[in-house]
N, C-alpha and C positions, 0 to 999 in steps of 0.2 A: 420618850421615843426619839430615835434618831435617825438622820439622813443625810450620807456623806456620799458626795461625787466631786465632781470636777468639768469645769466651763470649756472647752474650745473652741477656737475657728476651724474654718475651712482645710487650711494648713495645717490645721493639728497644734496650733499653737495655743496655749494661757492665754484666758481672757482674764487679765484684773478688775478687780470691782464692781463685777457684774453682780445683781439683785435676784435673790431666790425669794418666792415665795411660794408656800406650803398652802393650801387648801383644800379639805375635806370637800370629795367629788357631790355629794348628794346635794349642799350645800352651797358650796363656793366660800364656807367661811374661813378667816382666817386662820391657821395652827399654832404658825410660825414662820422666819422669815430669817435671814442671815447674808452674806457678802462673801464671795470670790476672794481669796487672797491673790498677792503677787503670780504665784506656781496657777493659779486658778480652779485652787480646791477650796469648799465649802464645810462644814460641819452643821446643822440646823440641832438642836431638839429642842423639845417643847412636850408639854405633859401631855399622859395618855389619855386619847381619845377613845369611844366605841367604834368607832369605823373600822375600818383599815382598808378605804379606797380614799386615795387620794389625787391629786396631781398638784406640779411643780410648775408654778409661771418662772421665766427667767431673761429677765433684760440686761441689757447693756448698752451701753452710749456706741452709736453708729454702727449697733446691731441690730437687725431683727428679734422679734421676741418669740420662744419657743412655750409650747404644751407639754410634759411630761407626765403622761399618766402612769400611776403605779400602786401596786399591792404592798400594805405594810403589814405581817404577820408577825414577827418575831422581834419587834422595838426599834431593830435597827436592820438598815436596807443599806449597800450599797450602789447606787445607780450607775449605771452604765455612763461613759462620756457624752455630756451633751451638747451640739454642736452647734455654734449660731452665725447662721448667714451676715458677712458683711454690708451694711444700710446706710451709707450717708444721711444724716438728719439735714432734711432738703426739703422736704414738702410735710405738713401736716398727713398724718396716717389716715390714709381710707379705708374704710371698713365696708363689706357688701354687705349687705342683709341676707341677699342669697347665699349666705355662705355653707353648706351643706355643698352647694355645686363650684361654688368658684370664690373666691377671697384676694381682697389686695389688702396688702401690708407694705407702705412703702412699694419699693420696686421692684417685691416680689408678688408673683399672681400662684397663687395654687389653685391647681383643678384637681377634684376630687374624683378620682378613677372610679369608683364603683359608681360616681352621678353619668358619667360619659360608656360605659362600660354596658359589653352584652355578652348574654351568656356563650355567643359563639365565637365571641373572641379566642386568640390565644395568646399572642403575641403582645406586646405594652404599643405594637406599633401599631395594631389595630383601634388602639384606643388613640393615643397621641394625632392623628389624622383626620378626629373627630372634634378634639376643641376649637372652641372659637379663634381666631387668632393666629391659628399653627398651623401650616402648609408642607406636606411632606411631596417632595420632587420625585420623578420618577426613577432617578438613580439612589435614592433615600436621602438626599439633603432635605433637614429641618428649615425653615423659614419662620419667624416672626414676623408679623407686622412687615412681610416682604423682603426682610435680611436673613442672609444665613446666619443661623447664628455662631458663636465663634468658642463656646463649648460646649462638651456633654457631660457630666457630673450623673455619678450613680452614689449616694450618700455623700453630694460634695467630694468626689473623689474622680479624678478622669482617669480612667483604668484605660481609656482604650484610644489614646491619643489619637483623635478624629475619625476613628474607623467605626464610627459606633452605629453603625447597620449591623454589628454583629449584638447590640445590646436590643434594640430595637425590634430585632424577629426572632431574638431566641429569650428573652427573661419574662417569664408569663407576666400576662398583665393584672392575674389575680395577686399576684408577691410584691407589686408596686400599691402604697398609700396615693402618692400626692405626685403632681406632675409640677415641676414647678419653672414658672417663667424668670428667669433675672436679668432686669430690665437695667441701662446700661453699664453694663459686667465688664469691670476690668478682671482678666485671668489673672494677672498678678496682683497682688494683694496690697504690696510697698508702691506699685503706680496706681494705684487707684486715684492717689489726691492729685496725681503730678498729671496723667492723660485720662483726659475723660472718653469714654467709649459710650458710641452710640449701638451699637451693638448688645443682642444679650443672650443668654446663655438658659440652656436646658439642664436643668438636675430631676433625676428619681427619686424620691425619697420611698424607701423599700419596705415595708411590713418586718416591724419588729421582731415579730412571732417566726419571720423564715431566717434568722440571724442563726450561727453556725449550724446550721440545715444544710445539707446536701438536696439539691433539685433540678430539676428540668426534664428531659421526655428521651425515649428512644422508640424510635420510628423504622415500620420496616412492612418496603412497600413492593406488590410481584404482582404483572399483569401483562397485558399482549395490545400490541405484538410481540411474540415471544422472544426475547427475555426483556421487558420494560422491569424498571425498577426503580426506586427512592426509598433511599433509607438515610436515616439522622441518629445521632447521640452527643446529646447535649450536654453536659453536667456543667452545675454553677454551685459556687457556694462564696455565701459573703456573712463576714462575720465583722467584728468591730475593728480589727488590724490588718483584716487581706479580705480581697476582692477577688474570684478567679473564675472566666468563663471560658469552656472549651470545647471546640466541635470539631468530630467527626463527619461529612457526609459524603455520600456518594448518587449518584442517579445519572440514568442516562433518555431522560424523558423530556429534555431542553431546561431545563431550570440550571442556571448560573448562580451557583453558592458562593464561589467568587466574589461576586460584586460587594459581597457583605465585607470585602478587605479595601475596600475602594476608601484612602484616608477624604472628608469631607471639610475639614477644616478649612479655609481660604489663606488664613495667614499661617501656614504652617510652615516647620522649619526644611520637612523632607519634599520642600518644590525645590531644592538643591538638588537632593537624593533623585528624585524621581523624574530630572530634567531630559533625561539622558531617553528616555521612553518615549519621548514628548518629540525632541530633535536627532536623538544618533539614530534613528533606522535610514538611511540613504537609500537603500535599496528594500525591495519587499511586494509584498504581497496584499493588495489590501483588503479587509474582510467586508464581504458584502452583508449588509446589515436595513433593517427595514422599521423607521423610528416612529411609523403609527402600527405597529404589531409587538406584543409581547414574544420573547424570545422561545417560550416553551411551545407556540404557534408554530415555530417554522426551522428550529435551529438540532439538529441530530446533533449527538454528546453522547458521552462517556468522562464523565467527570467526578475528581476525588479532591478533595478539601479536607483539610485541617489545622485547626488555628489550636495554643496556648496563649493566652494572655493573663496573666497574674499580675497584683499590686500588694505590697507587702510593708505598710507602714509601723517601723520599729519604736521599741518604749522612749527614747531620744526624739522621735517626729519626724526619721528621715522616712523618705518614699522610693519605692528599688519594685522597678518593673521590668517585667520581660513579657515580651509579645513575640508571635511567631506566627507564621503563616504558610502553608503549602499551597501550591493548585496542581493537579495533572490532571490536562484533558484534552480531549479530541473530540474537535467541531471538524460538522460537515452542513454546509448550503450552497442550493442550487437554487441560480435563479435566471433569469432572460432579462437585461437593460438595450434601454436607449440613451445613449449619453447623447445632448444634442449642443453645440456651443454656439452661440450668436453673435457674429459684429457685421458691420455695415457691409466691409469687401470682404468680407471670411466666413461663410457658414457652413461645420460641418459637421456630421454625426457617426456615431461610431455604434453599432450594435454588436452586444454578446451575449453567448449564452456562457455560463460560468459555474463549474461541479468545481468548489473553492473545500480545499479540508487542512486544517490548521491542530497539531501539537504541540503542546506549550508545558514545560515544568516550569515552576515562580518559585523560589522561594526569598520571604525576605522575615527580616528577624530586628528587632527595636533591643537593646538594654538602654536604663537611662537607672539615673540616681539624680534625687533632689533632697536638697536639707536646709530649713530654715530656721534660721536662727533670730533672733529679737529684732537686729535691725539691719540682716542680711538674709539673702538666700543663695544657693548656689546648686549646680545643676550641671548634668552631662549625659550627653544623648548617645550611642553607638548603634549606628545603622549600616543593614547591609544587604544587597539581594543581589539573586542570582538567579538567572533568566537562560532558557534554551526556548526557542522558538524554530517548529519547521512545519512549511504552508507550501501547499499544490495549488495549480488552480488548472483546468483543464479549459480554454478559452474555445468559442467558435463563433469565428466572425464571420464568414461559416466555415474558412478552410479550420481544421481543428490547431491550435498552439498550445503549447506546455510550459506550464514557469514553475519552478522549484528553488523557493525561498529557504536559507539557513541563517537564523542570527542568533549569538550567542552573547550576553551581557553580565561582568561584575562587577558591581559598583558597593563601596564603601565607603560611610561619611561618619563623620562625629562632628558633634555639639558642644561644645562647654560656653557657661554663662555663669557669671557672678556679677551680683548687684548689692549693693548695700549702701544704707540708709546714715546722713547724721546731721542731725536737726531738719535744716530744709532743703538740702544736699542730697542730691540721691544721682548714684552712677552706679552705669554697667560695663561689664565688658563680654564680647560675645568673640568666639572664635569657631569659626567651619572648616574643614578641611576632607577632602575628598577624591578618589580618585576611581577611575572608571574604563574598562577594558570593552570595545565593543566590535569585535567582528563580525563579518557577514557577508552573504553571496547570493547572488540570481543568476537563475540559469535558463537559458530561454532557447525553446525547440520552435522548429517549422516557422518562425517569423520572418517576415519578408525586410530583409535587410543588405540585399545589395548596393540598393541607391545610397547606402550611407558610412558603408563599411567596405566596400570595395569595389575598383572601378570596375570590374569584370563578371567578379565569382559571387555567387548568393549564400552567404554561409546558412549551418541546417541546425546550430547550435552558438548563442554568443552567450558568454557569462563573463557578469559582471563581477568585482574582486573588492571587498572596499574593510578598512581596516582603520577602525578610530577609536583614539587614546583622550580621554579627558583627565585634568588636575585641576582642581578648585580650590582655594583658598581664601579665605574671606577673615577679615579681624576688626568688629565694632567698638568704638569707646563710645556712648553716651552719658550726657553728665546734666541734669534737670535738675532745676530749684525752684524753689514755691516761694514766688515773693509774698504772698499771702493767700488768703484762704482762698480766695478767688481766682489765682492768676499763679501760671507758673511757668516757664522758661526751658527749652530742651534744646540742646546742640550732640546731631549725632555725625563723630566722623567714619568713615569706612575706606578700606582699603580692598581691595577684591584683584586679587592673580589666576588669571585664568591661563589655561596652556594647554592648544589643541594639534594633534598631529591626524593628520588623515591623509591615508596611501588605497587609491581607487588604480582598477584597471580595469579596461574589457580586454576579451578574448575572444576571434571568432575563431568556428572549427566546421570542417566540411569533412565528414565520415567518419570522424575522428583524430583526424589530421587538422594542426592547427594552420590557419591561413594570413595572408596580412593586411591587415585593417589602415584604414588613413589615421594620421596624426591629430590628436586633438582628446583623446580617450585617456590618457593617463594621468592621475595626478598626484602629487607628493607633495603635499602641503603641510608646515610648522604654522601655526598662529599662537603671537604671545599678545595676548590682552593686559592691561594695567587699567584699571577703574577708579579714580578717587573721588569719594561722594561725600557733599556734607550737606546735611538737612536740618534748617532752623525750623524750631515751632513752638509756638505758642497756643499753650489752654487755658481756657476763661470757663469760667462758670459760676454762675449767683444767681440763686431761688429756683427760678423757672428755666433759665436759660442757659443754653451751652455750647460756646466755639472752641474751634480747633483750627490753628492754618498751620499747615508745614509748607515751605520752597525748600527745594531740592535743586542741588546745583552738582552735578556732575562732569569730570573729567575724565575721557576715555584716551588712550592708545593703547592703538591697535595694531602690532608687527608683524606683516604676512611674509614668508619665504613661499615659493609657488617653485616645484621643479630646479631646484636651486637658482636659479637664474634671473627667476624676478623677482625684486621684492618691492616692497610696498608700506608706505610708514604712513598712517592716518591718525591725526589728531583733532581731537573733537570737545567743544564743552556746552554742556547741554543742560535745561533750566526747567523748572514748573513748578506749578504749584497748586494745593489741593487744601480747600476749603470748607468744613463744615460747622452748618449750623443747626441747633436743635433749639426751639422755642415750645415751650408748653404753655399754650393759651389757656390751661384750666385741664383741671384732673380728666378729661376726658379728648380733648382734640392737642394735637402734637403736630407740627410742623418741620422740617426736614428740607433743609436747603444746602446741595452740594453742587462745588464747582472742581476740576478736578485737569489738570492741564498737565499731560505726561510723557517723555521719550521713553520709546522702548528699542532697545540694542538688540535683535535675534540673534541666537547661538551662531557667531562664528566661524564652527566646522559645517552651516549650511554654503556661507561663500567661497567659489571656487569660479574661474574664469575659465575653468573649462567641462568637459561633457561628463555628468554621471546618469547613466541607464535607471532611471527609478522603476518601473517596471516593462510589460515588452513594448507599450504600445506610447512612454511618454518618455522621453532623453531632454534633461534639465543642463542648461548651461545660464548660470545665474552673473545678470549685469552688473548686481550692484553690491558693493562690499564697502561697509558691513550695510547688510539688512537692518532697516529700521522704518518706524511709523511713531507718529506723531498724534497722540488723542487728547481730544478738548471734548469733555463733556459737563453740561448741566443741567442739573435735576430738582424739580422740585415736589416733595410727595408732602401730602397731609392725611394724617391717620387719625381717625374718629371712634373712638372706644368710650363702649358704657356698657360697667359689667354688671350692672345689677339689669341690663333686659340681657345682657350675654351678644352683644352684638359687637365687631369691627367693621368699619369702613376705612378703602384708602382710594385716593386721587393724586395719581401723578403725571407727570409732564416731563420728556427728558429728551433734551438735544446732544446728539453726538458728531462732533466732526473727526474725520479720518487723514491725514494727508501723508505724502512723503514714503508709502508703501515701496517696498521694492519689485522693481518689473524686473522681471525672470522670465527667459527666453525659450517656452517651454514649443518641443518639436513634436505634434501630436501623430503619429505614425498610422493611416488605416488604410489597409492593401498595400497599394503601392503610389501611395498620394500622401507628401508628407504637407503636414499643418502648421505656420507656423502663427503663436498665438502667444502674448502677454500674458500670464494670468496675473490676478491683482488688479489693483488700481491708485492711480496717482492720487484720489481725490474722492471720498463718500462722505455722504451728508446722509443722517436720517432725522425724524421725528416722532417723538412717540408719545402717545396719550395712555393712559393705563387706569382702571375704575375694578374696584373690587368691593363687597360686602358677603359678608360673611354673617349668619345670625342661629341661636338654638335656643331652639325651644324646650325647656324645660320640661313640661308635662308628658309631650308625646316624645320625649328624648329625640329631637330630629335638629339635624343642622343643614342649614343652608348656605350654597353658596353659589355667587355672580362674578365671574368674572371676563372684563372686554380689555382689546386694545386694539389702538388704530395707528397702525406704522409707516411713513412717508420714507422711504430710501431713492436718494441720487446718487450715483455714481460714475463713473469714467473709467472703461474699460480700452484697451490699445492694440492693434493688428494690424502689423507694419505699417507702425508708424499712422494709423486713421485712427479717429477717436468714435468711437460712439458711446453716448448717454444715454444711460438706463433710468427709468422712471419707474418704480417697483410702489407697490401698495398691499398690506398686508394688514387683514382684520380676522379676529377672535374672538370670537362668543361661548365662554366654556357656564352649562349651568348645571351644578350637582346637591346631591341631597342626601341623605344618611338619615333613616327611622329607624327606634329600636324600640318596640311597644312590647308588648308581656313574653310575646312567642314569637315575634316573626320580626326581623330585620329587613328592610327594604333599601337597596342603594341605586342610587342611578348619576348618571352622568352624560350627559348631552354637550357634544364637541360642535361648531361650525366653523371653517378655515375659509376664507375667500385670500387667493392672491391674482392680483392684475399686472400686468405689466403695458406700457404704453409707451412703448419705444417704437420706433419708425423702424422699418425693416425687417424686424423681427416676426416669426410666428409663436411669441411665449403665450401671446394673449393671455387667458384668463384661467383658472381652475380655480374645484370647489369640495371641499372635505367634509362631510356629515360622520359622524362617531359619535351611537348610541351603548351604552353599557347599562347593562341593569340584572341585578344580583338578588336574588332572592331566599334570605333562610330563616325556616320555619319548624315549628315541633308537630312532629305527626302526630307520638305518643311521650310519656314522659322522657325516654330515654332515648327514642329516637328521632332527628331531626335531617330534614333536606335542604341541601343550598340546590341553586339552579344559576344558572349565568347564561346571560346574553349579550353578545356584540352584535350591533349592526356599522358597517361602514359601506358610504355610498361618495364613489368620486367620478366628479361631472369635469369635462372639458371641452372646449368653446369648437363647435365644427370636429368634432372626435367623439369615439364611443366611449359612455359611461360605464361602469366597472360599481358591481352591488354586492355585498359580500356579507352574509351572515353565522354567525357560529352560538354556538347552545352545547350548553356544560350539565351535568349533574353529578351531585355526593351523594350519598346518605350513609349518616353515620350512626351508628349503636355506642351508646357509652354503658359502660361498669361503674358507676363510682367507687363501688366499693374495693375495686380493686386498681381502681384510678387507670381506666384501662377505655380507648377508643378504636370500634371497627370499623373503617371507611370502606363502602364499595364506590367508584368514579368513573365518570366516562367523559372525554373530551372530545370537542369535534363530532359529536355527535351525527351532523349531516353528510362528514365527511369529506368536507372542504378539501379542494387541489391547489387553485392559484389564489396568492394574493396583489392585487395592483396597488399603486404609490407613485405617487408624482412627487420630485421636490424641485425647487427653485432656488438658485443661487445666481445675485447680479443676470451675468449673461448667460449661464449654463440650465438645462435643465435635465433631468433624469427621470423615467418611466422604468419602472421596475417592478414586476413579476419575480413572487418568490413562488415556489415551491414549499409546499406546507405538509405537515407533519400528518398522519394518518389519523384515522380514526382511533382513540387508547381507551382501555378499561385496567383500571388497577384496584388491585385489596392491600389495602393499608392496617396494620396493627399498631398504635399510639400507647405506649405506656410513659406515664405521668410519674418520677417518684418528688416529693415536697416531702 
């Protein structure tokens, strides 16, 4: 009898001299046994047995060890590639006993999907949200132990460079085996010995059985008010050399499909690409949004989405992906604010009502090629998007005002990276290059703008003109050596050319006819930036414990032309440095000490010495060039895991100071009483305590979880030239629960928010947030089952009326299995809720906002399933 395959990693690379061993399944006894060659192919045989169930143990040195079960009918089998997670030999291997639900190997943790898993799931995200340990945010970032984590791996393969809310809500959670934690995960493979990562990473490991299987669902949904609709088509298919997941959807019942393109990574390379989003809108429109409300509550759409995303690794081992994404949609909300601003001689408020409708096409698109070779890799990335945005907003302060936002963006960047390895030597070289086109305009009717645009006449229309060109360049050499096992050595330099042009004007007009404006509104600005950075660091690590320290030492010039005439030459060298430490006191408690001391330079197409119109009611003329802040934080967290009760705990402590903000001259404009006010601040101090536990109960499948924090903020807020200090307090009591017993799921979630404030002069005083959630689904009869949902939200404040708000949901679905087929009838809003209130707090500002909420809906949904 014979058994021929082949060992790899992650990379798809030969593992040499890796240990097969062959054991008959009923049994465990031994067959046979054999070695990996060089290429990391095996041959085993061994005389014939009666059986013909088997499975394949398979180790290797500072890998994980794998299970491969298999059928041998006909003597000889060739087995599929089998792949083995990278494992530093660090710690003696722990073993759960519970291992049916959850298993540590080394610094990997597998959670076994069908122990966490109900039959109302659908999604892998419904299930991942449920393990012990694992925090999903409410825009879908992943969380460990409190860190995002910094991949997502679907068969050890990241198909979907940080975007992976599209893996999350569309790859059923019955086609996923194992969830698996990689505890800290260096993404590249060749720095794993050189930088240690405290960070770790998410893989799927998939069900054998759906490998070259076409699957996923197509959904299609019609109900009232007429014409309400959701509809989806999913199709995924993953086989041993391509990965490919793609959606169609469309619905106009508030749900944002979108969001599923939103990259989540933190170190990612397209915070180049996607800077431009972040700082080139100058002018605009801004979307009124309500962040203790779900968007399909309150938000009218007509939205269409579709993504490609494919991964295609070749017999050679390279890896060649293309991703793609579309959005076209049209948002509309309405809602009534209090904007109210606080300082000692300055207080004033601005109220509106706001019918805000916003069109937007996205499109952006990823090619990248990666190929590793024995003791190199090399890699390059092509990105690109293209953005049209156009936003109304119908304003009443009470006289009615009209603003009509257009901005238009292309931006393209590319990647390349080459790194390679020789003996204890290892360098990289990284190069960016990018360039980015951003027009755009505001146009503003019936606002009162005499006092500021001319001595006389009140214009009846002013628009703003603004026109910005970015070019980035960036070129890394990094070169690390490992003086020994323990300890190794990295010097990175960088070079970074940045080159901004920005041409702003306003325009007044009176009937159509243009008028003339004071001097101060025009601007033609070049900025050439020069950046040279070099960062030493060193990584230590031995047995339990693991440092990291990088100092960062930065060189900036900065060469502003302003209107030909001025210019302006700033030279700068700027210094910090960031330290971590990770101690593992024993397989179960972990310690986590960072200090972290950093300059940040804000995009210098924000600095301008003179006036740009950001919307109708605020005109921005910015003191300080360039923009920048100054952060000293440190943290110290300790996390308490014992996975054989299934339990996490964390306790943290984190001090942030802030200084050196830029004050920015901002003119708040309401009626005809202008405001002038600093926003920012020179100087914030906070403190913060943080406590979390997490625990599941095995038997009655329920997890629990606790979590507080208590936040102290000081700040220094400025209006003309008087300072007043803010005294903020900010506490959090979140406590939730997840049962999943034979037929009925129970979830709930219980919110409390308290914020005070205790500043002299001010009316912030005190407010209070209660948000009850509880979700109920159960089997009526075999095939049919009822979810039910309830929100309660109650917000109290101090000498003001409180504001009670509750909403109640129902499904019920009929399933076919046999034809893999689900009928949903739904209704939302059941009571038919009108307004929704929302207090928030920032330093000295605060906001009272009334949304306007979505009707009462009923829809019939049809789900076909194909696997």
């Amino acid at each position: 009898m014979k058994v021929i395959g082949k060992v790899i990693d992650m990379k798809n690379l030969p593992i040499g001299g890796a240990i097969i061993k062959i054991h008959t399944k009923n049994d465990s006894k031994l067959a046979g046994y054999g070695f990996t060659n060089d290429s990391g192919r095996f041959t085993i045989t061994f005389s014939e047995i009666k059986t013909k169930y088997f499975f394949a143990e398979i180790n290797a040195l500072n890998y994980g060890t794998e299970i491969f079960e298999f059928i041998l009918e006909n003597n000889t089998i060739y087995l599929p590639n089998i792949i083995l997670q990278t494992r530093p030999s660090l710690l003696n291997e722990v073993v759960v006993k519970n291992s049916s639900t959850i298993s540590n190997k080394k610094d990997t943790i597998n959670y076994n999907v069908d122990a966490f898993s109900s039959k109302y799931d659908k999604a892998i995200g419904d299930v991942i949200k449920r393990l012990p340990g694992v925090e999903i945010l409410s825009d879908g970032t992943i969380k460990y132990e409190g860190k995002p984590i910094n991949k997502f791996y679907i068969n050890g393969k990241d198909l979907l460079d940080g975007r992976y809310n599209i893996a999350t809500s569309n790859i059923p959670y019955d086609a996923v085996d194992k969830v698996q934690i990689l505890e800290k995960h260096q993404p590249s493979k060749m720095l794993d010995s050189f930088i240690h990562s405290n960070k770790a990473a998410l893989n799927l490991v998939l069900k054998r059985e759906i490998n070259n299987k076409l699957l996923g669902k197509l959904k299609l949904g019609i109900g009232t008010p007429f014409f309400s609709t959701d509809n989806e088509l999913v199709p995924l298919y993953f086989s041993k050399n391509n990965q490919t997941i793609n959606t169609l959807k469309y619905n106009n019942i508030g749900k944002d499909y979108a969001a599923e393109f939103k990259n989540l990574y933190l170190n990612q390379d397209a915070d180049e690409l996607f800077s431009v989003e972040n700082f080139g809108q100058l002018t605009g429109i801004d979307k009124p949004i309500n962040g203790n409300l779900n968007l399909d509550r309150f938000l009218y759409n007509k939205q269409l989405t579709a993504s490609i995303n494919h991964l295609r690794t070749t017999k050679n081992g390279n890896e060649i992906k293309v991703l793609i994404d579309y959005t076209n949609d049209n948002e509309q909300i309405q809602n009534n604010s209090t904007f109210n601003v606080f300082f000692n001689n300055n207080n004033f408020s601005i109220q509106e009502s706001i019918h805000f409708n916003q069109k937007r096409n996205l499109l952006n698109g990823i090619t990248s090629f990666e190929r590793n070779y024995k003791n190199a890799e090399l890699s390059n990335k092509l990105q690109f998007r293209l953005a049209f945005k156009n936003a109304t907003a119908v304003i009443t302060t009470p006289n009615k005002i009209e603003q009509y936002s257009n901005i238009e963006s292309f931006t393209i960047a590319n990647t390349f990276k080459f790194t390679f390895k020789k003996r204890r030597l290892l360098q990289n070289i990284t190069f960016y290059i990018s360039t980015n086109r951003n027009p755009q305009n505001l146009n503003v009717l019936n606002a009162n703008y005499d006092f500021f645009f001319s001595d006389s006449i009140e214009p009846s229309k002013i628009l703003q003109l603004a026109n910005l060109s970015i070019t980035k360049s960036n070129l890394t050499y990094t070169s690390s050596y490992k003086i020994n096992k323990s300890l190794s050595f990295s010097n990175s330099l960088n070079y970074k050319f940045l080159y901004n042009n920005i041409n702003t004007e306003v325009k007044g007009f009176m009937n159509g006819n243009p008028i003339d404006i004071k001097n101060g509104f025009a601007n033609n600005i070049s900025l050439i930036n020069h950046d040279i950075s070099n960062v030493v660091s060193l990584s230590y690590s031995k047995k339990r414990s693991t440092y990291s320290l990088s100092i960062p030492i930065n060189y900036i010039n900065l060469y502003s032309i302003q209107n030909t005439n001025n210019r302006q030459i700033i030279n700068n060298i700027y210094s910090g440095i960031n330290l971590i430490q990770d101690v593992k006191l024993n397989n179960k408690i972990k310690l986590n000490n960072t200090l972290i001391n950093q300059f940040y330079l804000f995009p210098p197409h924000n600095a301008t010495n003179n006036f740009v119109l950001r919307n109708y009611r605020l005109i921005t003329n910015n003191e300080s060039l360039p923009n920048s802040l100054t952060t000293t934080i440190l943290e110290s967290v300790l996390n308490f895991k014992n996975l054989k009760y299934l339990s996490y705990n964390t306790l943290g402590i984190r001090k942030e100071w802030n200084t050196n903000f830029p004050i920015m001259n901002n003119s708040f404009i309401n009626q005809l009483v202008v405001l002038n006010g600093l926003s920012g601040n020179q100087n914030q101090q906070s403190e913060k305590i943080f406590i979390s536990t997490n625990k599941y109960f095995t038997k009655i499948k329920s997890s629990i979880t606790a979590q507080t924090f208590l936040e102290f903020i000081r700040s220094d807020n400025f209006s003309n030239s008087i300072l007043t200090r803010f005294r903020n307090t900010n506490f959090n009591l979140t406590l939730s629960s997840n049962t999943n017993l034979k037929k009925i799921t129970i979830e709930n979630r219980f919110s409390y928010t308290l914020f005070d404030n205790k500043t002299k002069g001010t009316t912030l005083g005190y407010f209070s947030l209660i948000e009850y959630l509880f979700n109920l689904k159960t089997s009526l009869k075999e095939n049919i089952s009822l979810q039910m949902n309830s929100q309660f939200n109650s917000l109290r404040r101090n000498n003001q009326n409180s504001f009670n708000l509750f909403f109640s949901d129902f499904f019920l679905t009929f399933s076919i299995p046999k034809i893999k087929t689900d009928f949903e009838f739904g209704c939302q809003n059941i009571f038919n809720q009108k307004i929704f209130s929302d207090v928030t707090i920032s330093r000295n500002s605060q906001t009272l906002t009334e949304t306007n909420l979505r009707p009462r809906q009923a829809l019939i949904k049809l789900s076909w399933y194909f696997k």
